[in-house]
N, C-alpha and C positions, 0 to 999 in steps of 0.2 A: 582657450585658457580656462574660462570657468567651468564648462565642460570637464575636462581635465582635475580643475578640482574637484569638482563632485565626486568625480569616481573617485577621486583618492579619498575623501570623506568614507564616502561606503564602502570602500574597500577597507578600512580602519575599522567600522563597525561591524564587518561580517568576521576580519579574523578575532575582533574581540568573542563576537557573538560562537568562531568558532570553537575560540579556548575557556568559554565558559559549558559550553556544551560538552567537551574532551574531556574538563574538569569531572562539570555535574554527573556525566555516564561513567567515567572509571569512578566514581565514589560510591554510584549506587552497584555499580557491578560490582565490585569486591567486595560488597556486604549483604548480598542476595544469600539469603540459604537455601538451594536449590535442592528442589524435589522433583526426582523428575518424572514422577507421576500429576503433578500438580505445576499446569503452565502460571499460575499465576503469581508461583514462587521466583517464575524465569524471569519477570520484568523488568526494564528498567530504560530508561528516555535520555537519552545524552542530546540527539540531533531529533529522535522520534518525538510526537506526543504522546503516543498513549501505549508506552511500555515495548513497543515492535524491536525496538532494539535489542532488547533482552530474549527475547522471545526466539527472534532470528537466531541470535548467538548459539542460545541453547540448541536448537534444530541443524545451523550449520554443522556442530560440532559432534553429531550425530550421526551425519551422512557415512555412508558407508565408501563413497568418491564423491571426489570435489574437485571442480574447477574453476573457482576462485570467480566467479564471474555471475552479473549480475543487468539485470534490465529492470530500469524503474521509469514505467509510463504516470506523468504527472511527478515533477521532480520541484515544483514550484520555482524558490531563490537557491536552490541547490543545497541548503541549510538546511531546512527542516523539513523533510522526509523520511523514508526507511533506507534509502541507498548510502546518506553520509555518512554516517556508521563507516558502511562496509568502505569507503573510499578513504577517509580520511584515516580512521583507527584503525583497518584492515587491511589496508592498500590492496582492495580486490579491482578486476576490471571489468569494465562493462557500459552501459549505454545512460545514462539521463536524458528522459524526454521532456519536453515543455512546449507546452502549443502557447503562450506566451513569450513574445519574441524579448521583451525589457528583463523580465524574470531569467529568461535564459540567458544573454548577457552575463547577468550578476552569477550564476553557477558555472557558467563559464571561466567567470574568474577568477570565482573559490577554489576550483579543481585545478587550475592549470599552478597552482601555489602548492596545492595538498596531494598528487596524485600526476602518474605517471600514465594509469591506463585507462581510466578513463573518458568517453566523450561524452559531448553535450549536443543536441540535435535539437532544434524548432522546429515541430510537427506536431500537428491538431490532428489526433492518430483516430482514423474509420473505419468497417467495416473495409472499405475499399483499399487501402493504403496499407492494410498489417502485414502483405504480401512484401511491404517496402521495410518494415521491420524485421522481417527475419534475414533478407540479406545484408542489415545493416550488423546485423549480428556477428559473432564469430563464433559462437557456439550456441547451439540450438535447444542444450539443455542444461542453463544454466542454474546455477545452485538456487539462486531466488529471481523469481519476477515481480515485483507489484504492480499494481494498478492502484489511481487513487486519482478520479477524473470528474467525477462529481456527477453523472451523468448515464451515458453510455457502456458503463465496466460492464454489466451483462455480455452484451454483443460485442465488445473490442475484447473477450476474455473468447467466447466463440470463436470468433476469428481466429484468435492468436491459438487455439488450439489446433482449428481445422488446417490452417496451414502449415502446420508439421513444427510449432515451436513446443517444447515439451518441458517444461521447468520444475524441476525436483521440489522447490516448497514454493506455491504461489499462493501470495496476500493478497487479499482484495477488501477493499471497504464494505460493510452492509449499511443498510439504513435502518435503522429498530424503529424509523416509524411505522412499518409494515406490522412489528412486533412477532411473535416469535412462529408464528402459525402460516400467515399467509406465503405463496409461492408465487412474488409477480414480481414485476419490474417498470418501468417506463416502455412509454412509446419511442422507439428509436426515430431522433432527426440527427444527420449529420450535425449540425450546430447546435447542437444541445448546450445549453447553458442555465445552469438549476437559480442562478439569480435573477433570470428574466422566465422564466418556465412557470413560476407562481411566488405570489407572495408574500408568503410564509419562508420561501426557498426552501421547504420539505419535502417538494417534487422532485425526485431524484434517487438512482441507484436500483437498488435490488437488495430485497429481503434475507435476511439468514436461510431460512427455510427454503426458499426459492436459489440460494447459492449451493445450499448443502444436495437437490437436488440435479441441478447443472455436474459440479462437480465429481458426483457418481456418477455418475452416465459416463463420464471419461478415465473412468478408472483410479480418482482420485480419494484422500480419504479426510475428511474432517478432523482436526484436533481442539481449533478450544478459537475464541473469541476473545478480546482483550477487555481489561475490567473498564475502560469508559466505553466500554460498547461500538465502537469506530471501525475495528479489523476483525477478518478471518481469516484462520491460514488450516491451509489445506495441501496435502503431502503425498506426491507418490508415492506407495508405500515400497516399491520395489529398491529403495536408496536409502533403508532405513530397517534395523533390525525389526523383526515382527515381535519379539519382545519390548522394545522400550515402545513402542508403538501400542499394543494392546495396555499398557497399563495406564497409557494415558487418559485423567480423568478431567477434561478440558469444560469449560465453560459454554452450557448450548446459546446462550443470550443472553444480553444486558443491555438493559437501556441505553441508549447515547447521553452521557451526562453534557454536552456542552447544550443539547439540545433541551434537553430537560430544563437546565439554569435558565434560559430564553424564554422557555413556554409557559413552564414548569404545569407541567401537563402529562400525564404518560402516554407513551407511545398509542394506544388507542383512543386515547383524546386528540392526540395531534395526528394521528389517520384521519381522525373525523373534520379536520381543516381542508383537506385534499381531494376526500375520496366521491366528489364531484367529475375529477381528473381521469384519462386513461390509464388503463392499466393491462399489461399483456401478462398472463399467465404462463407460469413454469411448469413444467408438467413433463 
């Protein structure tokens, strides 16, 4: 029984949480003036933190084909991510992962309320295991992928490409403590975990510079970074006019501001807290 109430406590505070989020994103979308030479005109946060929402919108609405469908490794409480958006306001379909079994639970429960096509999966996704991700799939080139793991995105981003998943716009986190030059990432362990890896918890992820490299080598193309410095998104170009494409004048770096507020240090003052630590090179 008290079990039971809990969940209906939390259940009560996520759909509040979800209709202030519905609110705060269509208020800022309808009063964007968009450029769409200028991604940072696209932004705006409903379920996202740092503008992804806006950003996706503008990019989905772009594509030249679309199949409504979407993969987000690292979906947390199913709330605040980049995929809510698309499930809840867009009724797109597609996968939410969580390699935390309590957090997935609670997205579990939010979707089965807001959304018809989407699942929810509990998987701490490797190297070894993305093999398990693409058959969980049902379309192999969905409109967006994210990652956001805190860790391992390098090598879970390799994977998910060498195994034949091919995603028309895929987001991934950088870390601007590398800042804008270096091309490295971590040491890959299966359990990676950037709260117990050092602590600062700065260990962790992969550079801009170090992504915008990976991601050519696959045929991918850069457009812009978000203004708290957190995401990069990166576009097949073959799904997208080479017009609205070539005019785009996106953002090559920015700082991480939550990191900044914490340290308040710049990103090569807060390298210089780590760089005792491994580091594997992009090249």
């Amino acid at each position: 029984m008290i079990r039971k109430l809990k969940n209906y406590l939390m259940d009560n505070r996520d759909r509040q949480r979800i209709n202030i989020a519905l609110s705060k994103g269509l208020g800022m979308m309808n009063t964007r003036s968009i450029d769409l030479t200028n991604p940072v005109t696209w932004e705006f946060s409903g379920f996202s933190q740092n503008g992804e929402d806006g950003i996706l919108d503008v990019l989905r609405h772009q594509l030249i084909n679309s199949n409504r469908y979407f993969i987000e490794i690292g979906v947390s409480d199913g709330i605040q991510n980049n995929s809510a958006w698309l499930v809840v306001a867009e009724q797109y379909y597609g996968i939410m992962i969580e390699g935390n079994s309590k957090l997935l639970e609670r997205a579990k429960r939010m979707i089965e309320g807001y959304s018809i096509g989407a699942e929810c999966y509990n998987m701490f996704v490797t190297r070894e295991n993305v093999q398990n991700l693409k058959s969980m799939s049902f379309h192999h080139d969905p409109d967006v992928l994210s990652i956001d793991i805190d860790g391992n995105d390098y090598y879970i981003a390799k994977a998910i490409l060498d195994c034949g998943l091919r995603p028309k716009i895929f987001v991934v986190e950088y870390n601007s403590v590398y800042g804008p030059d270096r091309s490295e990432t971590i040491e890959y362990r299966d359990d990676f975990n950037f709260k117990k890896a050092h602590p600062t918890e700065l260990y962790y992820g992969v550079s801009i510079s170090g992504w915008r490299i990976f991601f050519d080598r696959y045929g991918y193309r850069f457009l812009t970074v978000d203004r708290n410095g957190v995401n990069a998104f990166f576009v097949d170009p073959v799904f997208f006019n080479a017009t609205f494409l070539s005019g785009i004048k996106g953002l090559i770096f920015a700082e991480n501001g939550f990191q900044y507020k914490k340290f308040h240090k710049s990103s090569e003052e807060q390298f210089a807290l780590i760089a005792d630590q491994k580091f594997i090179s992009i090249e």
